[in-house]
Structures are given as C-alpha cells and as structure tokens.
DOTILUM-937469 format. One record per residue (C-alpha): residue number from 1; residue in one letter; chain; z, x, y. Coordinates in nm, 2 decimals. Each point is the difference from the previous one (the first is absolute). Example, Ala and Ser with C-alpha at 12.3 -4.5 7.8 and 13.67 -1.06 7.14 Angstrom:
<atoms>
 num residuo cadena      w      u      v
   1       a      A   0.78   1.23  -0.45
   2       s      A  -0.07   0.14   0.34
</atoms>
This chain:
<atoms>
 num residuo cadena      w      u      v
   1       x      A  -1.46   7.42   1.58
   2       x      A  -0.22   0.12  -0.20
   3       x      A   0.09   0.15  -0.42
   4       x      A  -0.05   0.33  -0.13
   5       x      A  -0.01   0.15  -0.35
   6       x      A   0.15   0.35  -0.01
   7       x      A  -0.07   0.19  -0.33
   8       x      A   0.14   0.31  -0.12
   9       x      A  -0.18   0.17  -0.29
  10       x      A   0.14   0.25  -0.22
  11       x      A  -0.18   0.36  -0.14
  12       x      A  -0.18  -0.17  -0.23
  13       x      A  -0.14  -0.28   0.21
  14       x      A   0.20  -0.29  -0.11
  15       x      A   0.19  -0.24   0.21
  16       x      A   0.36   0.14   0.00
  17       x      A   0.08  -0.29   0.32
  18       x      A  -0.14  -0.26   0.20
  19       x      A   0.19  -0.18   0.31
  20       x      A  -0.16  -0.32   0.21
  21       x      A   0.12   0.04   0.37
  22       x      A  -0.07  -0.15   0.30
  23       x      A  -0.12   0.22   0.29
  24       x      A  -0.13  -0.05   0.33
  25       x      A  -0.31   0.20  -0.10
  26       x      A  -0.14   0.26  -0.25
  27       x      A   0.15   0.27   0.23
  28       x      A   0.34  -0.12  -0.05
  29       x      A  -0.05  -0.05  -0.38
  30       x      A  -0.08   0.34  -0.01
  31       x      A   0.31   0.14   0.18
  32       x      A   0.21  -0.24  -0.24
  33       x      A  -0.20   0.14  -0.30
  34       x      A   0.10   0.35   0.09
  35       x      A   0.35  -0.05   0.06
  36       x      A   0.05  -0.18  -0.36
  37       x      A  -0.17   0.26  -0.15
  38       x      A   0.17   0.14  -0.35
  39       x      A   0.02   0.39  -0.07
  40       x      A  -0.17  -0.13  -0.31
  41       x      A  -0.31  -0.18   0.10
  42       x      A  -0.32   0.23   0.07
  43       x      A  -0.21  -0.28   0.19
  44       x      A   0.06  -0.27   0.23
  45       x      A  -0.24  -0.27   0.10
  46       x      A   0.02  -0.26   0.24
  47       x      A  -0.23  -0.33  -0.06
  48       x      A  -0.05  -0.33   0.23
  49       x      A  -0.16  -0.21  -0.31
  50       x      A  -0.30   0.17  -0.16
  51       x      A  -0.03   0.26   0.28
  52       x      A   0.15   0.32  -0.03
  53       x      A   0.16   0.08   0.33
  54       x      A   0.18   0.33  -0.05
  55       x      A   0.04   0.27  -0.28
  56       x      A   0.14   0.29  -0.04
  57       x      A   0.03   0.27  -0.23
  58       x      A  -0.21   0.11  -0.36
  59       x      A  -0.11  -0.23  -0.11
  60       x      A  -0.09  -0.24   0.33
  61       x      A  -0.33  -0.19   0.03
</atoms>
C-alpha cells in the first residue's frame, strides 16, 4: 500500500503538522486528510513523494 504525506499549514504558511499514512490511493489520502483536519490549520496538502497530489486552501500549490 502505497504512503502518503498529509501536511497542514498554518496562516502564516508554516508547517503546524505532518502525518505519513498509508492509503489505497491519493483519493483516499485526501478523504483521510480532510477528516483529520484541525480548526487551526488553513491548508492541507497531500503528497506521494515529491509530487503534490492534493491541496487545499490559501496557500495550496
């Protein structure tokens, strides 16, 4: 099964949490990213290695 990086980014960008998971695909990663999701953190990203998969919110590439 395949690892995933989710990051959550606080309002000024920084790194405020990072979690390695295992999902079935970057679709799932995604669903699981969401659902740990802090009041606190502004963006979320979901990476397989180098390649960002997912992101969501300000400050997203």
């Amino acid at each position: 099964m395949p690892q995933f990086d989710i990051c959550y980014r606080d309002e000024h960008g920084g790194l405020a949490a990072k979690v390695t998971t295992p999902a079935l695909d970057a679709h799932h990663a995604k669903i699981l990213a969401h659902a740990l999701k802090e009041r606190e953190h502004k963006t979320l990203e979901v990476w397989d290695g180098e390649t960002l998969v997912y992101g969501r919110g300000t400050d997203a590439h």
